[in-house]
C-alpha positions in Angstrom: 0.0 0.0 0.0 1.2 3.6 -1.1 0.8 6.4 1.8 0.6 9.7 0.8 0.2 13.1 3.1 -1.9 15.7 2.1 -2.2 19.0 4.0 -5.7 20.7 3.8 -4.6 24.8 3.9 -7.2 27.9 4.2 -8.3 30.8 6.1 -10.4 30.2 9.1 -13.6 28.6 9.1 -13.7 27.7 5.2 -14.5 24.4 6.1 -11.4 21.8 6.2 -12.4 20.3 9.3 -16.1 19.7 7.7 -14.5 18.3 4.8 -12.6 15.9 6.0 -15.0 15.1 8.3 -17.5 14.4 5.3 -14.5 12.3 3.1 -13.4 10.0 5.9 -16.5 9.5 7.6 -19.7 10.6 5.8 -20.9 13.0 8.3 -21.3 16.6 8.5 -22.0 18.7 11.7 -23.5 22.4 11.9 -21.2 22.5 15.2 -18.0 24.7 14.4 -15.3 23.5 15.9 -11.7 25.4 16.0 -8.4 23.5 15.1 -5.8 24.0 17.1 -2.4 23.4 15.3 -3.0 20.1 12.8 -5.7 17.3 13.2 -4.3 14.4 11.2 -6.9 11.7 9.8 -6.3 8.4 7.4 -8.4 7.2 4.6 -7.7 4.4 2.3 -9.3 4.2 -1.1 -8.4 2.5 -4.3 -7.4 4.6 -7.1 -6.4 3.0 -10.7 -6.1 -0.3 -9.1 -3.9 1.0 -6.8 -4.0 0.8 -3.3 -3.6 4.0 -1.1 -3.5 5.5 2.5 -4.2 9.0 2.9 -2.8 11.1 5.6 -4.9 14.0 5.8 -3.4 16.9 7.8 -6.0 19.4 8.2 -4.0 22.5 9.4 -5.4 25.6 11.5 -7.1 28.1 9.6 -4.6 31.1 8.5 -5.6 34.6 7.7 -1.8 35.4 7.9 -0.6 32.8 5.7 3.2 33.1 7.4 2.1 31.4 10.1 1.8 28.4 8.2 4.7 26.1 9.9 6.9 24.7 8.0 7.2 21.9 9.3 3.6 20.6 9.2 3.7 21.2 5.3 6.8 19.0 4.7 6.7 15.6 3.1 3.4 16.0 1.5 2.5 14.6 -1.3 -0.5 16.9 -1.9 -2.3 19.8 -0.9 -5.8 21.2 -0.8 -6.2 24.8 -0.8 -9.9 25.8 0.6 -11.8 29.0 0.2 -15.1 29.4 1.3 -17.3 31.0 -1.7 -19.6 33.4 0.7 -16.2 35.0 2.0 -13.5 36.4 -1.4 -11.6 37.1 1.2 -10.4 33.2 1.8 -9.6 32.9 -1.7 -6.4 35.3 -1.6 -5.6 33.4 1.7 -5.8 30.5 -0.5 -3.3 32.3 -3.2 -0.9 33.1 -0.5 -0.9 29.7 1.0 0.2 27.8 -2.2 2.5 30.4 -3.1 3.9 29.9 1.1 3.5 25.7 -0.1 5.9 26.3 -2.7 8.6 28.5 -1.4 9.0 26.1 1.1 8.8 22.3 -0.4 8.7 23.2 -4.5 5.6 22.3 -6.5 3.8 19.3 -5.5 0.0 18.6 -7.0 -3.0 20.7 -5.5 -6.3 21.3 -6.2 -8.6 24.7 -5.0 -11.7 23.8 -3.1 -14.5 26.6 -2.9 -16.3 25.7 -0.5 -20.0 25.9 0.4 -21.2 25.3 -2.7 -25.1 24.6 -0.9 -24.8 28.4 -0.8 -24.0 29.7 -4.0 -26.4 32.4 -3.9 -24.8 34.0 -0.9 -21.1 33.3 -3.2 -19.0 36.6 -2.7 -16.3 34.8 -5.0 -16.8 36.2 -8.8 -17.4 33.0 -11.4 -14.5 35.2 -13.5 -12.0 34.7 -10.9 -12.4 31.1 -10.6 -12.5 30.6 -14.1 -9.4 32.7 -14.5 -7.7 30.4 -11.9 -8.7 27.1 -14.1 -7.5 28.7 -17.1 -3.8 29.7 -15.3 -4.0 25.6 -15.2 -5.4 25.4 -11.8 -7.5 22.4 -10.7 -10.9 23.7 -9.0 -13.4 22.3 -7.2 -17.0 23.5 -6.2 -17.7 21.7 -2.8 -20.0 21.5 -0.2 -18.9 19.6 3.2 -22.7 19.7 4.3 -24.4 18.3 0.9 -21.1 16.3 0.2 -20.6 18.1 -3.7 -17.4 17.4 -5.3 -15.4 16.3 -2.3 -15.0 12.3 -3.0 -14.2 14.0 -6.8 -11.3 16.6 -5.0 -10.0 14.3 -3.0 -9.9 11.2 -5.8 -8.3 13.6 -8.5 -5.7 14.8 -6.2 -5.1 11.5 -4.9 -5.0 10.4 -9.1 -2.7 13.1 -9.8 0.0 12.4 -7.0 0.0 8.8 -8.3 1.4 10.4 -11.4 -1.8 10.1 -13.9 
């Protein structure tokens, strides 16, 4: 079996916990709970035949993304940048963070989550900026911890991508 660490980066209260929280165990919770400093969970899935253990690391929300430590983001294999789409603000979190991700380890696969897609009316993130982000070569995801949207897709294409296809 294959074990691969991805780190789960974004401002505060995008939604990582919730997310991973929906991937590993099917559940979602209105209850907001804070991280404090990294919550690590494992799922294994199959992927192309292959066999693979994630190590999700589901960091502390960052509004100042130097906080991030360095050390926690070392030795992944993947990350997953969250925004949450009622708050633009998140999404230039999000920027900073993978910028942060590669000045310190190089350029490993990632994917953007925007989260919340159960509210897209209430979305403060513009439909040009996301599409702008795709078209840089970005892989984006529209997600919704609560309704479970696009999160097994995130997480599988991610996982696909760090197995080198």
């Amino acid at each position: 079996m294959v074990r691969k660490k991805i780190c789960l980066l974004g401002a505060f209260a995008v939604g990582k916990t919730s997310l991973v929280q929906r991937f590993v165990k099917s559940i979602f919770s209105e209850k907001y709970l804070t991280t404090l400093g990294v919550k690590i969970d494992k799922k294994s899935l199959v992927i192309n035949d292959q066999n693979v253990e994630l190590i999700l690391w589901d960091l502390a929300g960052e509004d100042e993304f130097m906080k991030v430590r360095s050390s926690y983001i070392r030795g992944s294999s993947g990350v997953l940048l969250v925004a949450d789409g009622t708050r633009a603000e998140t999404l230039d979190t999000a920027l900073a963070l993978q910028e942060k991700v590669e000045d310190e380890i190089g350029r490993v696969p990632f994917a953007l989550l925007i989260n919340k897609a159960d509210l897209t009316v209430e979305w403060d993130i513009e439909r040009r900026e996301i599409a702008r982000l795709a078209e840089r070569g970005w892989t984006v995801f529209e997600t919704s911890a609560k309704t479970g949207k696009g999160v097994e897709d995130a997480f599988g294409a991610l996982t696909a991508e760090m197995l080198g296809g």
